[in-house]
C-alpha positions in Angstrom: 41.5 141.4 163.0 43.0 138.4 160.7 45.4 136.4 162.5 48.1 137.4 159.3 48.2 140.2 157.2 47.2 138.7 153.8 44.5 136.1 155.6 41.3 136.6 154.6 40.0 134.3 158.0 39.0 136.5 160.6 37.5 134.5 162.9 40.2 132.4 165.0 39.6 129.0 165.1 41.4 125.4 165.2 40.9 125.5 161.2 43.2 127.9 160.5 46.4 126.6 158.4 49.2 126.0 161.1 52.0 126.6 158.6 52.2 129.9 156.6 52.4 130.4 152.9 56.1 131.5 153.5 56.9 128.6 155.4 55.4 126.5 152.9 56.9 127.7 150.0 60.3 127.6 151.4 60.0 124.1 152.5 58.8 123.6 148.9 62.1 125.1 147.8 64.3 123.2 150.5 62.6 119.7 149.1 63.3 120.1 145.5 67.0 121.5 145.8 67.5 118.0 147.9 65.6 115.9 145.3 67.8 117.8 142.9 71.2 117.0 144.7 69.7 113.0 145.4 69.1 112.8 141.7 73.1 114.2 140.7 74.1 111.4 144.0 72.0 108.7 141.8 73.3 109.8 138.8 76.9 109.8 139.3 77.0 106.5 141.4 75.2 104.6 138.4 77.6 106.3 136.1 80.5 104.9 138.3 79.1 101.6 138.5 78.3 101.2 134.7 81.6 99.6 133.2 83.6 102.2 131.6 84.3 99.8 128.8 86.4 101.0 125.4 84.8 100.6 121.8 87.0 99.2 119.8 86.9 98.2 116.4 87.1 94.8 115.0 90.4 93.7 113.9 88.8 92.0 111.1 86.5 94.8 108.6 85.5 94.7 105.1 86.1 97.3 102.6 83.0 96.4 100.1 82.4 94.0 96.8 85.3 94.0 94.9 84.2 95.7 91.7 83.2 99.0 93.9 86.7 98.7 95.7 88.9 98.2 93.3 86.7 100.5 90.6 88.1 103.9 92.0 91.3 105.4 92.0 93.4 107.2 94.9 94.1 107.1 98.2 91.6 107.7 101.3 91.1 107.9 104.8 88.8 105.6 107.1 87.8 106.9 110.0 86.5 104.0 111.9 89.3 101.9 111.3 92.2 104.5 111.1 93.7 103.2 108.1 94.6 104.6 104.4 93.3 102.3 102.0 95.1 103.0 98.5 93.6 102.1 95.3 95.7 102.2 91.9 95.2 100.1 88.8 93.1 97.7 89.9 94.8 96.7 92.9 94.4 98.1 96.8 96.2 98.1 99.7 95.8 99.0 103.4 98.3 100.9 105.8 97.5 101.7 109.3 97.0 105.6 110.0 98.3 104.9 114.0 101.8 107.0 114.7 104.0 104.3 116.4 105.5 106.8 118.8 102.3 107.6 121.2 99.3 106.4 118.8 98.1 109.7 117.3 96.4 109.7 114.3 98.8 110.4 110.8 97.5 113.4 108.2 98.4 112.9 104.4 100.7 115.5 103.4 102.3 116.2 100.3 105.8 114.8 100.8 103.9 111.5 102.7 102.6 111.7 106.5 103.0 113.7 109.2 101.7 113.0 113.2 100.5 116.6 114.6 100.8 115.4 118.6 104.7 114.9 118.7 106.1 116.0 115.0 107.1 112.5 113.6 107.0 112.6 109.8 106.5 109.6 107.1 107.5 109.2 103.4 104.9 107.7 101.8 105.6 104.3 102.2 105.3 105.2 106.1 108.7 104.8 106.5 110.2 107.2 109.5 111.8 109.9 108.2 111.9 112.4 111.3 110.7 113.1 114.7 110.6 110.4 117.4 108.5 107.9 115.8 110.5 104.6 116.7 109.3 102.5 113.5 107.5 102.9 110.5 103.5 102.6 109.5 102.4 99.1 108.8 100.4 97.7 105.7 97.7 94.9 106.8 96.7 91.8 104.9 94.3 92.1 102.3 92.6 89.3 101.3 89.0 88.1 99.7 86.7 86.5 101.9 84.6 83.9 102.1 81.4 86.2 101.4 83.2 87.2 98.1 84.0 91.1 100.3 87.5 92.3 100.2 88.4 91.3 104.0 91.4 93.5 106.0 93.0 91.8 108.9 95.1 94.0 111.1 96.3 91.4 113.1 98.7 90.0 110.1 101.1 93.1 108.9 103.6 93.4 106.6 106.2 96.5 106.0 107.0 95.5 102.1 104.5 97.8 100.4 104.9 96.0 96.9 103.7 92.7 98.8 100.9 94.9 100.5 98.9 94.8 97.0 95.5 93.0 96.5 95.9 91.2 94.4 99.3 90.5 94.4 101.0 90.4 90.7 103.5 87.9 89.7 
């Protein structure tokens, strides 16, 4: 008679497996649910240890060669920078797209801009006009560079939106 009901060994000898197929297979489960949890352990202390650093975008950028900029007409948004840039007639200029009450992001709408997180609305100059905005949207310094690219800088702003303009007209 087999030593186990599913053994095809009969004869009982010192050969015969001294762990079961059960046992194994359980011990097989046991060992990869703690090679699962040692891998999440590994995981999340590498993830606390790589520095949780910000991206943030140059204060410097270019908006292109001069004849493409400064070719089209209107007024758009730039995601990676959060700004408006605003070309009319030949001239451009750049205003920051930032709320100045908790830094949300501005929408265009039809009567100028309006911040969806707290209310605070903009004519289109970005002047305040409502909500709890405590000053308005800045323009940044436009500027040709050095490469011959129409340069922003948003470290140098400006709130006269005439003397925003690139370039300026006498």
């Amino acid at each position: 008679m087999p030593k186990y009901r599913n053994s095809l060994n009969i004869d009982s000898d010192d050969k015969d497996p001294k762990i079961s197929r059960r046992s194994f297979l359980a011990l097989m489960g046991v060992g990869a649910c703690l090679i699962g949890v040692a891998g999440m352990a590994n995981v999340s202390i590498l993830g606390y240890l790589y520095p949780n650093a910000m991206k943030i975008p140059p204060m410097v950028f270019s908006l292109g060669r001069p004849e493409e900029v400064l070719s089209r007409d209107g007024k758009l948004f730039y995601a990676p920078q959060k700004v408006f840039i605003e070309t009319r007639s030949g001239k451009v200029r750049v205003q920051t797209a930032i709320c100045t009450h908790l830094g949300c992001t501005v929408h265009m709408v039809p009567t100028g801009y309006a911040c969806p997180c707290h209310g605070s609305t903009y004519d289109r100059h970005g002047k305040n006009t409502g909500g709890p905005a405590p000053l308005p949207l800045v323009y940044y310094d436009v500027y040709k560079g050095a490469s011959g690219d129409i340069m922003v800088d948003k470290s140098k702003t400006t709130l006269d939106w005439d003397k925003a303009w690139y370039p300026q007209t006498a």
